[in-house]
C-alpha positions in Angstrom: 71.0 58.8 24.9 71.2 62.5 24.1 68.2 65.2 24.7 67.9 65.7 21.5 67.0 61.8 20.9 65.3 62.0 23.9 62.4 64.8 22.6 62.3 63.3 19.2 61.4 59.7 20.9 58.6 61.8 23.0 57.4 63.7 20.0 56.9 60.4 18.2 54.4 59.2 21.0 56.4 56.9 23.3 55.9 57.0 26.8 58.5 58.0 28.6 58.8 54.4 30.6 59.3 53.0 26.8 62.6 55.8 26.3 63.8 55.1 29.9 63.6 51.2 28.8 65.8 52.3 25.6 68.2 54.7 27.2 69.0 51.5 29.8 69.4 49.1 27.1 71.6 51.3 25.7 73.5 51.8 28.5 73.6 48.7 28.9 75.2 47.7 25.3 77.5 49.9 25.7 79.1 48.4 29.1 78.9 44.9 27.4 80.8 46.2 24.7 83.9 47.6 27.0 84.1 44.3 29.1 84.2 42.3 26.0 87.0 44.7 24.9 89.0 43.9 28.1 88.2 40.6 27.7 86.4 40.3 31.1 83.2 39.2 29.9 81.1 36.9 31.8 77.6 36.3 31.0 76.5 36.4 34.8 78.2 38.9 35.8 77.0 41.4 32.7 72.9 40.1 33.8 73.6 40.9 37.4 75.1 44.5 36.5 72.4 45.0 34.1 69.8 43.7 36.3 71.0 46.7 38.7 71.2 49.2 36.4 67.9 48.5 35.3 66.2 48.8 38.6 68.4 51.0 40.8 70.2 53.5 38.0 72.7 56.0 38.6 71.5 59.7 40.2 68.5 58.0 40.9 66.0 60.0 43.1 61.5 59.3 43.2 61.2 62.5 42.0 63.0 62.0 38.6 61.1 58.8 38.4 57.5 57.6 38.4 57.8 54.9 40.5 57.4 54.1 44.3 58.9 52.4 46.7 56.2 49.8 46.1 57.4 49.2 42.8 60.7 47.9 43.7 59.5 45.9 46.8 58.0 42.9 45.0 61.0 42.6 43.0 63.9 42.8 45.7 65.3 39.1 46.0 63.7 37.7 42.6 66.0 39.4 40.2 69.5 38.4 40.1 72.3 40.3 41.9 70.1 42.2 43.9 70.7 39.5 46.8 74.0 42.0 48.2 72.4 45.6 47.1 71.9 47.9 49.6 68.2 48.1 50.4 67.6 51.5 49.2 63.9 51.7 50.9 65.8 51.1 54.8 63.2 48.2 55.4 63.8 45.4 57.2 61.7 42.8 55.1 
């Protein structure tokens, strides 16, 4: 999702949450399309990568976002794929 798109959504009144949700769907579509193309898809597999994308994207950093650590805590080890991640946070829970 482009800038452009990006202010438009904001100008129209969604949060920015809501365009964050959009741009990772997005994202997401798009990497579902190129493993179908290689003919690698496999419904698990896309859900875990997706499930990690959604929660720990690329370049991300607390200060671009408006979460917390706390926010990710209660959902380490209930979502899919996250059971080999790299605990981000450093805790030993």
């Amino acid at each position: 999702m482009n800038a452009v798109r990006k202010l438009a959504l904001d100008a129209k009144g969604y949060s920015r949450m809501q365009i964050y949700e959009m741009e990772m769907i997005e994202m997401a579509q798009q990497m579902f399309r190129i493993l179908m193309k290689q003919n690698m898809y496999n419904q698990e597999r896309v859900m875990q990568l997706y499930d990690r994308l959604l929660y720990f994207p690329p370049n991300f950093t607390l200060e671009q976002s408006e979460f917390s650590p706390q926010r990710f805590k209660g959902n380490r080890g209930h979502v899919r794929g996250h059971e080999n991640f790299p605990d981000v946070w450093g805790s030993k829970d």
